[in-house]
Residue, then its C-alpha position, 0 to 999 in steps of 0.5 A: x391462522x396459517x397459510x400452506x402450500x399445498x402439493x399434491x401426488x399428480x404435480x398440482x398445487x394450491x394454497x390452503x388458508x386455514x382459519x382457527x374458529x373461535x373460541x382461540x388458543x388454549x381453550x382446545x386442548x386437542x390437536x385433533x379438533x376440526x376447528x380451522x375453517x379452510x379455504x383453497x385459494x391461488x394467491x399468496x393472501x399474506x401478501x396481500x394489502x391494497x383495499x380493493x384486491x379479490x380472491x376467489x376461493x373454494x370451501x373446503x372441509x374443516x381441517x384439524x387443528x395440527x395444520x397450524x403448526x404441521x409442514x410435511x406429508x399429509x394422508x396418515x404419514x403416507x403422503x397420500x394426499x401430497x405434502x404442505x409447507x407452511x409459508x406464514x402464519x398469524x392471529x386473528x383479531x377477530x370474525x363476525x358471520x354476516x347474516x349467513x352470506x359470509x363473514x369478516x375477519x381481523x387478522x394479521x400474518x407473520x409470513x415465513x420463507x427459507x432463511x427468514x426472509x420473503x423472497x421471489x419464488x418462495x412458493x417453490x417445491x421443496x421449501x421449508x418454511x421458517x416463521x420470523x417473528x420480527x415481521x409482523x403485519x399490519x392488521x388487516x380488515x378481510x371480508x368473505x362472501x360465500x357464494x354457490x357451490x362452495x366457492x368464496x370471494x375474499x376482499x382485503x376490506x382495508x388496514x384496520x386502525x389499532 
C-alpha cells in the first residue's frame, strides 16, 4: 500500500492510494503487474484515525505494481503524465469485498517526509519523501462504498484491536 502525491503538467495535483490486491508480497514476481487498486483522493488518508472521518474518492484504473516503490516522472520517463512522490507507505492486513457494493480493508501506514519526520506542508512541490520505518501506525479499520460514476466514499471505521 502506498500514498503518492501526484503533480500534473498543467500545475494541478491529487493524492493516489494505491492498494495492492491479494494474494501479497512475493507471490508476483513482476513489477509490471496491474495488481494495485487505485483511488484519487485530496486528503492525506495516512493521517487519518478518528472513527467517523469521510473521503470522497474516484476509482481510477489498476495501476502497476512499480508504484509501490517508485518517486519521480511517470508517462515513460517522459513526465508526461507529471511527477509522484511517495508520501507513506504500509501493509495490508487484510480486505474483504462486501456484497459488490465496496470493500473493507485492515491496514496500517508508515508515513514519510523530508528528513524523517511528519511535518506542516510536507505535501509541497518538489519534496521527497524518505520512509522511516520506526513510525509505524496503529492498525486501522477503513470501509469503502463504491458509488456511480466511479466515485468512492472511504470511512476510517475505527482502530482495529491487535
Amino acid at each position: 500500500m502506498v500514498l503518492l502525491r501526484h503533480e500534473l503538467p498543467d500545475g494541478s495535483w491529487h493524492f493516489d492510494w494505491m492498494l495492492e490486491r491479494p494474494p501479497w508480497g512475493e507471490v508476483r514476481k513482476s513489477s509490471e503487474d496491474r495488481c494495485l487498486a487505485t483511488w484519487r483522493v485530496m486528503e492525506r488518508v495516512d493521517r487519518l484515525r478518528a472513527a467517523g472521518t469521510r473521503v470522497a474518492g474516484e476509482t481510477l484504473a489498476d495501476h502497476r505494481r512499480v508504484y509501490l516503490w517508485h518517486d519521480g516522472a511517470v508517462g515513460g520517463g517522459s513526465g508526461g503524465n507529471g511527477v509522484v512522490h511517495r508520501l507513506a507507505e504500509g501493509e495490508i492486513g487484510w480486505w474483504r469485498v462486501i456484497a459488490d457494493s465496496g470493500l473493507l480493508v485492515v491496514c496500517r501506514w508508515r508515513s514519510a517526509a523530508e528528513g524523517g519526520a511528519s511535518a506542516p506542508g510536507d505535501s509541497g512541490p518538489g519534496v521527497k519523501a524518505v520512509v522511516v520505518e520506526h513510525d509505524v501506525g496503529p492498525w486501522m479499520n477503513w470501509r469503502c462504498r463504491l458509488l456511480h460514476g466511479g466515485r468512492a466514499e472511504w470511512m476510517v471505521v475505527d482502530e482495529a484491536v491487535g
